[in-house]
C-alpha positions in Angstrom: -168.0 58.5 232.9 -167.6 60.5 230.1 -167.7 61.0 226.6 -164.9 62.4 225.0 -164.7 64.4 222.2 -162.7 61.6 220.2 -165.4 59.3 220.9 -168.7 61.5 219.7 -166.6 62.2 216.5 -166.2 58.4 216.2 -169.7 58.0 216.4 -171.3 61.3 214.5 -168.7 59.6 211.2 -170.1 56.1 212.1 -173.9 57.7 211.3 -172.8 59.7 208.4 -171.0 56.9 206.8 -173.8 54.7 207.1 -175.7 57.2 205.4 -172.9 58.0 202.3 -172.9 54.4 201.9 -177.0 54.0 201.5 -176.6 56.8 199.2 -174.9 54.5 196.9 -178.5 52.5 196.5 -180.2 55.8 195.0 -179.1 58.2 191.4 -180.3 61.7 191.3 -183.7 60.5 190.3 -184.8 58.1 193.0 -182.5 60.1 195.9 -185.3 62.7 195.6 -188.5 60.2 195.4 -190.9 60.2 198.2 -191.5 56.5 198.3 -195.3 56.8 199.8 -196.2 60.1 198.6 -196.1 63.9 199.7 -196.7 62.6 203.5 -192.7 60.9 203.2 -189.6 61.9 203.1 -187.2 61.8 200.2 -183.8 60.3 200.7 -182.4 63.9 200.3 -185.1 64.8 202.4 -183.8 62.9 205.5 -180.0 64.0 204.8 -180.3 67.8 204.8 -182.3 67.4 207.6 -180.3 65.2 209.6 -177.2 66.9 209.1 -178.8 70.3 209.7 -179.8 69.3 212.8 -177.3 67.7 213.9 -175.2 70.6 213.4 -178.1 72.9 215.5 -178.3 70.7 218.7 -174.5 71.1 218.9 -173.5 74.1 217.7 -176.4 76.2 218.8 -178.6 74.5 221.6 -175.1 73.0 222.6 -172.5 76.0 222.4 -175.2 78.7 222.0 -174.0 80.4 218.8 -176.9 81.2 216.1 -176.8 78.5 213.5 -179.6 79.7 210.3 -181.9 76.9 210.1 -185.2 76.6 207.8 -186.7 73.1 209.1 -189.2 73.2 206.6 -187.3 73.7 203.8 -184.9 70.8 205.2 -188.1 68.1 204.5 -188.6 69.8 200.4 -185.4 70.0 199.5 -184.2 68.4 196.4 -180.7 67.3 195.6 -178.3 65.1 193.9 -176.0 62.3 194.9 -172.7 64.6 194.7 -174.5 67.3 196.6 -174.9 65.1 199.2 -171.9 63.8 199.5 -170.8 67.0 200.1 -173.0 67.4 202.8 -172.1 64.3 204.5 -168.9 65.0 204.3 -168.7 68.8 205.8 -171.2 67.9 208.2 -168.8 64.6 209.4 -166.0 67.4 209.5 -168.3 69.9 211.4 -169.6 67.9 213.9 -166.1 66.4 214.8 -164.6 69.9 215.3 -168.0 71.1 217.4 -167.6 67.8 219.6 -164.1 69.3 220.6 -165.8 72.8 221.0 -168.2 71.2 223.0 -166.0 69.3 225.3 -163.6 72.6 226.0 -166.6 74.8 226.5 -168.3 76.7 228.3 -172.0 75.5 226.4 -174.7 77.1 226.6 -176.4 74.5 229.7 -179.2 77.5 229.8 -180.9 76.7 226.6 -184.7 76.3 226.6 -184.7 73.7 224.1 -182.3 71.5 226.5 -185.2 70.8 228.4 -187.0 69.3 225.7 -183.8 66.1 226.7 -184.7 62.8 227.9 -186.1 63.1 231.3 -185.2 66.9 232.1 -181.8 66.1 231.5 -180.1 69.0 230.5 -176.2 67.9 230.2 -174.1 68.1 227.9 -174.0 64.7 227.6 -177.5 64.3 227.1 -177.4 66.6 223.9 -174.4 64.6 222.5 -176.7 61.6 223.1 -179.8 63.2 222.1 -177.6 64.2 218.4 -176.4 60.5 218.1 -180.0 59.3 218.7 -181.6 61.3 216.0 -178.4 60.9 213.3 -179.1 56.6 214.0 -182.6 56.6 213.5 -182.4 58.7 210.5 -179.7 56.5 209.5 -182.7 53.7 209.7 -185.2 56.1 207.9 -182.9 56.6 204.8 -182.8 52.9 204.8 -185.9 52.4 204.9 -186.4 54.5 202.3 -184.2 52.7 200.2 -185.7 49.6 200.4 -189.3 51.7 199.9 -188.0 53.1 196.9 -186.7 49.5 195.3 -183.3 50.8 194.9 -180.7 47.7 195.6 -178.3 47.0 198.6 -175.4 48.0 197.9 
């Protein structure tokens, strides 16, 4: 079995949908609230950082081309609601047109950080899942968040 690039671009836009349509429960105020205090995560927060790394394990981990990444600025970012649809949606773009990249290859199978995978798994496929894992359970933080915050279901 498989996973085609079709299919991880069906699922990468699945996650960043889920997210543009939670980002309908915050305005540019409460997107960049940390509901518990400094030790949280904004909604913007979670975003940036989800699509930036996203776009690391595939592009660089996955291909081995150097993507710029500042995690730490990922987690104090601050942002508005058009910004971030922005985001979403280049990053939904991105991702598809990596997961083609990806599936052509070569990758880069070599990369340290690959063995950092689920049981030493250093696949391909294991990335992809490894991606998909992180986008979903972001997905769950920025709900969370959400609901932390007070801002209604949409």
């Amino acid at each position: 079995m498989e996973l085609a690039a079709h299919t991880i671009a069906v699922y990468c836009r699945e996650a960043l949908a889920g997210m543009d349509r939670t980002l309908q429960r915050f305005d540019d105020e409460t997107v960049n609230i940390r509901p518990h205090g400094a030790q949280t995560n904004s909604a913007a927060a979670l975003i940036v950082h989800s699509c930036a790394a996203a776009r690391y394990w595939f592009e660089h981990i996955g291909i081995g081309r150097h993507v710029d990444r500042d995690r730490e600025f990922e987690f104090e970012v601050e942002s508005t609601i058009s910004e971030l649809k922005i985001l979403i949606e280049s990053t939904t773009e991105r991702l598809a047109a990596l997961a083609t990249e990806l599936d052509a290859g070569p990758s880069a199978t070599d990369h340290e950080l690959r063995t950092l995978l689920h049981e030493g798994d250093t696949s391909d496929g294991s990335l992809v899942l490894h991606a998909l894992e992180e986008l979903f359970q972001h997905l769950g933080h920025l709900e969370l968040t959400a609901d932390a915050v007070g801002t209604a279901a949409v």
